[in-house]
C-alpha positions as CSV (number, residue, x, y, z in Angstrom):
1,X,79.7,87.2,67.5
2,X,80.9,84.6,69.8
3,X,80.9,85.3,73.7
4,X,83.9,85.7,76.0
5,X,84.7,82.9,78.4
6,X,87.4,83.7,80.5
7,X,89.1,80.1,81.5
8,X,90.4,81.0,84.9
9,X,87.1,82.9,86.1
10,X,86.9,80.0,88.7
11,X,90.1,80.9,89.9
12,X,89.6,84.6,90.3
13,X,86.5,83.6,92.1
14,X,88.4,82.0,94.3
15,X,90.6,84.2,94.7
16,X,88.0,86.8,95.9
17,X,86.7,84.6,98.3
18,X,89.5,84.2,100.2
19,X,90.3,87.8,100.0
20,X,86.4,88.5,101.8
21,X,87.4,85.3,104.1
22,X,90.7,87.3,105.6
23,X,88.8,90.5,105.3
24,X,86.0,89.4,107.7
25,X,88.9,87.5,110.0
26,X,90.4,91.1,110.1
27,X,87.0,92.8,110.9
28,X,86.9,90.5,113.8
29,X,90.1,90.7,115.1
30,X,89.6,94.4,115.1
31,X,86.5,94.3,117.5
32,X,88.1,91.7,119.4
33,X,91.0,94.5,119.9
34,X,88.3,96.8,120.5
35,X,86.8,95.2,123.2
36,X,89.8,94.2,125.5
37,X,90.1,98.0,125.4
38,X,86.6,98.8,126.5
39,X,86.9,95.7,129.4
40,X,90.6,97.2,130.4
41,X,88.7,101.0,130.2
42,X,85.7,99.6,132.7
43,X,88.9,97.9,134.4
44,X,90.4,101.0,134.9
45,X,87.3,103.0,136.1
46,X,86.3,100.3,138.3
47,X,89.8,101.1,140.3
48,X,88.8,104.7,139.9
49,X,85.5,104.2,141.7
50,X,87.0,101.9,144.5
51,X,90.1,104.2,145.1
52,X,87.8,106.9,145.5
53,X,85.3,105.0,147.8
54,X,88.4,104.5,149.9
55,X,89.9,107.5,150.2
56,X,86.8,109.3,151.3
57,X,86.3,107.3,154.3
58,X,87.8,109.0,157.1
59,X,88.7,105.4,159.0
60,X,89.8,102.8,157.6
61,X,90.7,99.3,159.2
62,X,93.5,97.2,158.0
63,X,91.3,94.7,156.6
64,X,89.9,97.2,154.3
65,X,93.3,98.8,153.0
66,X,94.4,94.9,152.8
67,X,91.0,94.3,150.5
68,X,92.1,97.4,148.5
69,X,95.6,96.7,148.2
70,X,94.5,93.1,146.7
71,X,91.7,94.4,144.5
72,X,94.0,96.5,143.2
73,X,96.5,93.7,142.6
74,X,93.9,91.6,140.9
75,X,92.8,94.8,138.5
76,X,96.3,95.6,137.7
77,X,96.6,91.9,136.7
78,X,93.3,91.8,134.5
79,X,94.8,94.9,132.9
80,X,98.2,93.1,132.1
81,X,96.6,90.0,130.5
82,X,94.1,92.2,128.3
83,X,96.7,94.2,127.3
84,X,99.2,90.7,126.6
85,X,96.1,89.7,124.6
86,X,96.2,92.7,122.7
87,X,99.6,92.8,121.8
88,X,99.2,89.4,120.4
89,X,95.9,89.8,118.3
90,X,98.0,93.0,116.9
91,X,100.1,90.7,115.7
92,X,97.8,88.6,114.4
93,X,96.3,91.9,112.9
94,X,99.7,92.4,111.1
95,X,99.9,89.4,109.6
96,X,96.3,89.3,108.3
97,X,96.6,92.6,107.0
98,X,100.3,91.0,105.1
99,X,98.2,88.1,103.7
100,X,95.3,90.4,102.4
101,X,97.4,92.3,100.5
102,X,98.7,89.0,99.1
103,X,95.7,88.1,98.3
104,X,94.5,91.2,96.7
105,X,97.9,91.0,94.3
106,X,96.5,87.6,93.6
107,X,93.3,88.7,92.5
108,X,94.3,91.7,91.1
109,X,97.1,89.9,88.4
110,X,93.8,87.4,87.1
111,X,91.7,90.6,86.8
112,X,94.6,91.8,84.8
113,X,95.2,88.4,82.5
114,X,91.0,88.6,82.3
115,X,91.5,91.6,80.8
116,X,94.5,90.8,78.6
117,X,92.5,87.9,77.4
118,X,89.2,89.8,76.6
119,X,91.5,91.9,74.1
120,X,93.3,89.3,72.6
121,X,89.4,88.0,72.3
122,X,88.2,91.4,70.8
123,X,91.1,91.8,68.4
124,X,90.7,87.6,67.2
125,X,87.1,88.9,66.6
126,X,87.8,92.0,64.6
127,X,89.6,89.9,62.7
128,X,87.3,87.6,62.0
129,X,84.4,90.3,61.1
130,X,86.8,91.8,59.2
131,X,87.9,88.7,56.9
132,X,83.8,88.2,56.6
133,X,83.5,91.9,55.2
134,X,86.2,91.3,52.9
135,X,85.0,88.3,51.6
136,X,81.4,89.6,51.2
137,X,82.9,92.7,49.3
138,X,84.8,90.5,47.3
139,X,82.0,88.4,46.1
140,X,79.6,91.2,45.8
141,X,82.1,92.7,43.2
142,X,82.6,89.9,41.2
143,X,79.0,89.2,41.3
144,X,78.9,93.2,39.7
């Protein structure tokens, strides 16, 4: 019996590469996303702990409050551009997750003519066997 080569097996291949290449871009635009919200949560506490250091001091100068008010400024700032950054690797995210899918269809319509093919393949070889068997019965019984 003869053996099954799919011609576009290169192309599925392919195919499933790409689909692991976006995959792994989308795994690391996820921790990306997930570690502008750790530094804009250590952000966030690090205001906490300053607010706090300020507000249990029973005297404070202006120089101090003027410190404050600009640290808190420059935190609220940090905050804003993490969180910008964020918004756009969301996007980014979106559109990854779009072109995956894509990609997946892709890969998932040559699985589907593989498969097509492999039965037309079975059925041609059937076919074949079959016309062998016949042929073999036939000269066996004229042989008889």
């Amino acid at each position: 019996m003869a053996k099954f080569l799919y011609k576009f097996e290169n192309i599925k291949r392919i195919k499933k590469t790409f689909e692991k290449e976006i995959q792994r871009q989308l795994s690391v635009l996820n921790l990306e996303i997930r570690k502008l919200k750790e530094y804009i949560e250590g952000l966030l506490n690090e205001k906490e702990e300053e607010k706090a250091k300020v507000l249990s001091k029973q005297y404070l100068n202006s120089s101090e409050l003027h410190f404050y008010s600009d640290f808190e400024k420059l935190i609220n700032k940090k905050i804003d551009v993490a969180r910008g950054k964020i918004k756009m690797l969301g996007k980014e995210k979106e559109d990854k997750i779009i072109e995956l899918t894509q990609k997946a269809k892709e890969r998932k319509i040559f699985e589907k003519l593989e498969e097509h093919h492999l039965n037309d393949f079975k059925f041609k070889q059937n076919k074949l066997e079959q016309i062998n068997i016949d042929d073999l019965a036939s000269k066996k019984y004229s042989k008889s």
